[in-house]
C-alpha positions as CSV (number, residue, x, y, z in Angstrom):
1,X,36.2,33.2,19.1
2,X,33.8,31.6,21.4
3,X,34.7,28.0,22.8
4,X,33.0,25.3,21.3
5,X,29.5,24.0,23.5
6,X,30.8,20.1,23.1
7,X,27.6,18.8,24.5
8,X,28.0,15.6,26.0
9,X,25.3,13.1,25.2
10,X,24.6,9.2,25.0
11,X,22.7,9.5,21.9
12,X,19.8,10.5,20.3
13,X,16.4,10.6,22.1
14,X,13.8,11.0,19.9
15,X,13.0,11.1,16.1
16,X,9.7,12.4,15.0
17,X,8.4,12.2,11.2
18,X,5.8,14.1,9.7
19,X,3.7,11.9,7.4
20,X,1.0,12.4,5.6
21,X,-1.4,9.7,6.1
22,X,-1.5,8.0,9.6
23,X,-3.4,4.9,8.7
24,X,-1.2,4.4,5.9
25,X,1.9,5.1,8.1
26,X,0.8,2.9,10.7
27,X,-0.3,0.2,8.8
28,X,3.5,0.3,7.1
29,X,5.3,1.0,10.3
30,X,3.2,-1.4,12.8
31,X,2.2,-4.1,10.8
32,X,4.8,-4.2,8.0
33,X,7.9,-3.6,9.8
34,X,7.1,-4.8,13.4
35,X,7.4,-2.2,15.8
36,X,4.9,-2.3,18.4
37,X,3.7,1.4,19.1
38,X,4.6,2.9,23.0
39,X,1.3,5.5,22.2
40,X,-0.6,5.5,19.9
41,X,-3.2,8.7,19.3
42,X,-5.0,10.5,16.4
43,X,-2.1,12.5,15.3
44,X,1.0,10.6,17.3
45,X,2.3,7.6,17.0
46,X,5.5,6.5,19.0
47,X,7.6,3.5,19.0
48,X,11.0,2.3,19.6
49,X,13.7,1.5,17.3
50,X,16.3,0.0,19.4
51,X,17.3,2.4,22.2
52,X,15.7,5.1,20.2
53,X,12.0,6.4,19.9
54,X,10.3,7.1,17.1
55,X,7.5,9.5,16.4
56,X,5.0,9.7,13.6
57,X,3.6,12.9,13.6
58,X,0.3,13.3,11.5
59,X,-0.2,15.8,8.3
60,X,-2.3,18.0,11.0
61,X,-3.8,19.9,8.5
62,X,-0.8,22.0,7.8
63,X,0.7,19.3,4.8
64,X,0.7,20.7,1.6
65,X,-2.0,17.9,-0.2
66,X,1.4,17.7,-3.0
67,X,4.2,17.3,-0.5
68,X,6.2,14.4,-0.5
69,X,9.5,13.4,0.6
70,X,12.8,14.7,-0.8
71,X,16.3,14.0,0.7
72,X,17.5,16.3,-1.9
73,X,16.3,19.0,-0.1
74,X,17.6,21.2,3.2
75,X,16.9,18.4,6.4
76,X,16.6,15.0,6.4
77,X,18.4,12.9,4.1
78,X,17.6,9.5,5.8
79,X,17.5,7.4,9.1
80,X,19.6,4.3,9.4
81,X,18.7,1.4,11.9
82,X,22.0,-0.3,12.9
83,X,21.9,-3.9,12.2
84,X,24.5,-6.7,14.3
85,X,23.8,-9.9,12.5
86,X,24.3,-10.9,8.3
87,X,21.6,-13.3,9.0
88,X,19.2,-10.6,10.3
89,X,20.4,-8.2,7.2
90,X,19.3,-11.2,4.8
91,X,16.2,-11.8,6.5
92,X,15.1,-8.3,6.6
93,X,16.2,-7.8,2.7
94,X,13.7,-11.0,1.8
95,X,10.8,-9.7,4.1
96,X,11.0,-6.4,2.6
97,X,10.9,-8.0,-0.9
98,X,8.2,-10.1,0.0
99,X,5.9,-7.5,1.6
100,X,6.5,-5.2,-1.5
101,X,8.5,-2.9,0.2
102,X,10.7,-0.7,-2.1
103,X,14.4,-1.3,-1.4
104,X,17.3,-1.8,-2.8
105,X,18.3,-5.5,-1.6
106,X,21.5,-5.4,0.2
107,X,24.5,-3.2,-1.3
108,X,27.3,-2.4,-0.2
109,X,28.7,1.2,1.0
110,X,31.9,2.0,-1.3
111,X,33.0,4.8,1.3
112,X,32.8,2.8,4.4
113,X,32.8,-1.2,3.1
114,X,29.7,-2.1,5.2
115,X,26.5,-3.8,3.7
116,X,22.9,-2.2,4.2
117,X,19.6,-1.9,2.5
118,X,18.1,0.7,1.8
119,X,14.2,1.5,2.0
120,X,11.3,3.8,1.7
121,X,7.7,4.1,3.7
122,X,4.7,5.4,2.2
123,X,6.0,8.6,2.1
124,X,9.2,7.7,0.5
125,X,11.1,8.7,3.5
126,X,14.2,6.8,3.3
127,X,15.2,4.4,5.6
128,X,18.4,2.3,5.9
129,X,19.4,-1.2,7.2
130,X,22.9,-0.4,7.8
131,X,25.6,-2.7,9.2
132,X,27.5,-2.6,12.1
Protein backbone atom coordinates (compact mmCIF):
# COMPACT_ATOMS: atom_id res chain seq x y z
CA UNK A 1 0.00 0.00 0.00
CA UNK A 2 1.27 3.34 -0.85
CA UNK A 3 2.14 5.79 2.04
CA UNK A 4 -0.17 8.38 2.78
CA UNK A 5 0.72 12.12 0.88
CA UNK A 6 -0.01 14.04 4.45
CA UNK A 7 0.17 17.36 2.84
CA UNK A 8 1.12 19.89 5.19
CA UNK A 9 -0.81 23.12 4.88
CA UNK A 10 -1.87 26.32 7.01
CA UNK A 11 -5.32 26.26 5.64
CA UNK A 12 -7.41 26.84 3.00
CA UNK A 13 -6.70 29.42 0.28
CA UNK A 14 -9.43 29.97 -1.68
CA UNK A 15 -13.24 29.27 -1.96
CA UNK A 16 -14.89 30.00 -5.17
CA UNK A 17 -18.87 29.72 -5.67
CA UNK A 18 -20.69 29.46 -8.77
CA UNK A 19 -23.85 31.66 -8.59
CA UNK A 20 -26.25 32.40 -10.76
CA UNK A 21 -26.82 35.93 -10.78
CA UNK A 22 -23.89 38.32 -10.02
CA UNK A 23 -25.85 41.49 -9.30
CA UNK A 24 -27.97 39.53 -7.04
CA UNK A 25 -24.94 37.93 -5.43
CA UNK A 26 -23.10 40.96 -5.00
CA UNK A 27 -25.71 42.95 -3.81
CA UNK A 28 -26.22 40.01 -0.98
CA UNK A 29 -22.60 39.42 -0.43
CA UNK A 30 -21.26 43.26 -0.60
CA UNK A 31 -23.86 45.15 0.70
CA UNK A 32 -25.82 42.79 2.95
CA UNK A 33 -23.19 41.02 4.66
CA UNK A 34 -20.21 43.51 4.54
CA UNK A 35 -17.39 42.23 2.83
CA UNK A 36 -15.62 44.61 0.80
CA UNK A 37 -14.64 42.88 -2.63
CA UNK A 38 -10.43 42.55 -3.35
CA UNK A 39 -11.65 42.45 -7.45
CA UNK A 40 -14.40 42.86 -8.58
CA UNK A 41 -15.12 41.92 -12.62
CA UNK A 42 -18.03 40.82 -14.88
CA UNK A 43 -17.87 37.33 -13.97
CA UNK A 44 -15.51 37.42 -10.64
CA UNK A 45 -15.96 38.64 -7.65
CA UNK A 46 -13.39 38.08 -4.67
CA UNK A 47 -13.34 39.01 -1.11
CA UNK A 48 -12.00 37.99 2.11
CA UNK A 49 -13.59 36.12 4.85
CA UNK A 50 -11.13 36.29 7.62
CA UNK A 51 -7.82 34.82 6.44
CA UNK A 52 -9.65 33.20 3.65
CA UNK A 53 -10.70 34.46 0.06
CA UNK A 54 -13.69 34.14 -1.46
CA UNK A 55 -14.70 33.85 -5.01
CA UNK A 56 -18.01 34.40 -6.79
CA UNK A 57 -17.83 32.94 -9.91
CA UNK A 58 -20.71 34.04 -12.43
CA UNK A 59 -23.36 31.56 -14.22
CA UNK A 60 -21.02 32.10 -17.44
CA UNK A 61 -23.45 30.83 -19.64
CA UNK A 62 -22.96 27.31 -18.72
CA UNK A 63 -25.84 27.27 -15.54
CA UNK A 64 -28.59 25.34 -16.20
CA UNK A 65 -31.55 28.42 -16.08
CA UNK A 66 -33.27 25.60 -13.29
CA UNK A 67 -30.21 24.95 -11.15
CA UNK A 68 -30.13 25.80 -7.67
CA UNK A 69 -28.38 24.78 -4.72
CA UNK A 70 -28.56 21.41 -3.06
CA UNK A 71 -26.29 20.29 -0.11
CA UNK A 72 -28.02 17.00 -0.56
CA UNK A 73 -26.19 16.37 -3.34
CA UNK A 74 -22.34 15.06 -4.18
CA UNK A 75 -19.91 18.48 -3.14
CA UNK A 76 -20.62 21.20 -1.07
CA UNK A 77 -22.66 20.83 1.90
CA UNK A 78 -21.98 24.29 3.34
CA UNK A 79 -19.22 26.93 4.38
CA UNK A 80 -18.87 27.99 8.01
CA UNK A 81 -17.26 31.41 9.09
CA UNK A 82 -15.74 30.90 12.58
CA UNK A 83 -17.07 33.40 14.95
CA UNK A 84 -14.81 34.38 18.55
CA UNK A 85 -17.31 36.60 20.41
CA UNK A 86 -21.28 35.62 21.76
CA UNK A 87 -21.88 39.33 21.33
CA UNK A 88 -20.84 39.22 17.58
CA UNK A 89 -22.97 35.71 17.19
CA UNK A 90 -26.08 37.88 18.63
CA UNK A 91 -25.46 40.75 16.57
CA UNK A 92 -25.05 38.91 13.43
CA UNK A 93 -28.31 36.62 14.24
CA UNK A 94 -30.40 40.22 14.62
CA UNK A 95 -28.87 41.78 11.36
CA UNK A 96 -29.62 38.77 9.43
CA UNK A 97 -33.17 38.89 10.80
CA UNK A 98 -33.52 42.39 10.16
CA UNK A 99 -32.13 42.44 6.55
CA UNK A 100 -34.55 39.44 5.71
CA UNK A 101 -31.91 37.07 5.48
CA UNK A 102 -33.15 33.42 5.84
CA UNK A 103 -31.55 31.76 8.89
CA UNK A 104 -32.17 29.84 11.51
CA UNK A 105 -31.37 32.32 14.62
CA UNK A 106 -28.79 30.87 16.81
CA UNK A 107 -29.03 26.97 17.62
CA UNK A 108 -27.03 25.02 19.08
CA UNK A 109 -24.85 21.90 17.52
CA UNK A 110 -25.97 18.67 19.57
CA UNK A 111 -22.74 16.80 18.32
CA UNK A 112 -20.23 19.32 19.23
CA UNK A 113 -22.21 21.79 22.00
CA UNK A 114 -21.21 25.05 20.13
CA UNK A 115 -23.79 27.76 19.10
CA UNK A 116 -24.02 28.97 15.21
CA UNK A 117 -26.50 30.27 12.76
CA UNK A 118 -27.19 29.07 9.98
CA UNK A 119 -27.91 31.00 6.60
CA UNK A 120 -28.57 31.02 2.91
CA UNK A 121 -27.63 33.68 -0.11
CA UNK A 122 -29.68 34.06 -3.10
CA UNK A 123 -28.79 30.95 -4.22
CA UNK A 124 -29.56 29.08 -1.11
CA UNK A 125 -26.07 28.08 -0.65
CA UNK A 126 -25.67 27.52 2.94
CA UNK A 127 -23.72 29.38 5.12
CA UNK A 128 -22.90 29.00 8.77
CA UNK A 129 -21.98 31.35 11.70
CA UNK A 130 -20.34 28.83 13.72
CA UNK A 131 -18.66 29.24 17.15
CA UNK A 132 -15.37 28.92 18.17
Amino acid sequence: MDMPIEIKTPGVHHVAIRVSDMDQSKGFYLQKLGFKAVLDQPELVIFFAGNTAIALKGPEGKVAKDDSFNPYRVGLDHIALACDDRDELERVAQALQSHGVENTGIKLDETLQKDYIAFKDPDRISWEFYSI
